[in-house]
N, C-alpha and C positions, 0 to 999 in steps of 0.2 A: 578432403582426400588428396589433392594436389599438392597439399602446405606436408601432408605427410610423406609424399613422393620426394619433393623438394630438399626437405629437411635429412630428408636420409639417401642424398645423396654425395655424400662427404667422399673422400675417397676412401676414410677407415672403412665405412658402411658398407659401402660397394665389396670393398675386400671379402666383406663377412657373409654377401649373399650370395647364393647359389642362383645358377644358370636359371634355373624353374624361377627366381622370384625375379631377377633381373628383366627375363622376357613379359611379367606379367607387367612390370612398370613399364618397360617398354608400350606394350601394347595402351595401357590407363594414359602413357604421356601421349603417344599419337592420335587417342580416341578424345584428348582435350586441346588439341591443336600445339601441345606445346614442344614443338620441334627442335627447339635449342636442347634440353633435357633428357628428348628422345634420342638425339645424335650424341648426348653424350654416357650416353645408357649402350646405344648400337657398338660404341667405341668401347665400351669394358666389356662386354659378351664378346666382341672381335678378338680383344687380347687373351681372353680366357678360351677361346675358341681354336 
């Protein structure tokens, strides 16, 4: 699950997902300690926000 979080974090990716799936990785990054990915999750919902 993580390697799929990872992998589609490109910045196309990002582009393509909406607020609802961005928060749900958010949440899957912080519930697996991985805070680098989550801050930069927290940083595109900011800009889209």
């Amino acid at each position: 699950m993580i390697s799929e979080i990872i992998s589609e974090t490109s910045e196309e990716a990002k582009e393509k997902k909406s607020l609802k799936e961005l928060y749900k990785e958010l949440d899957a990054a912080v519930a697996n300690e991985n805070y680098e990915l989550a801050a930069k999750i927290r940083d595109e919902i900011s800009k889209r926000s």
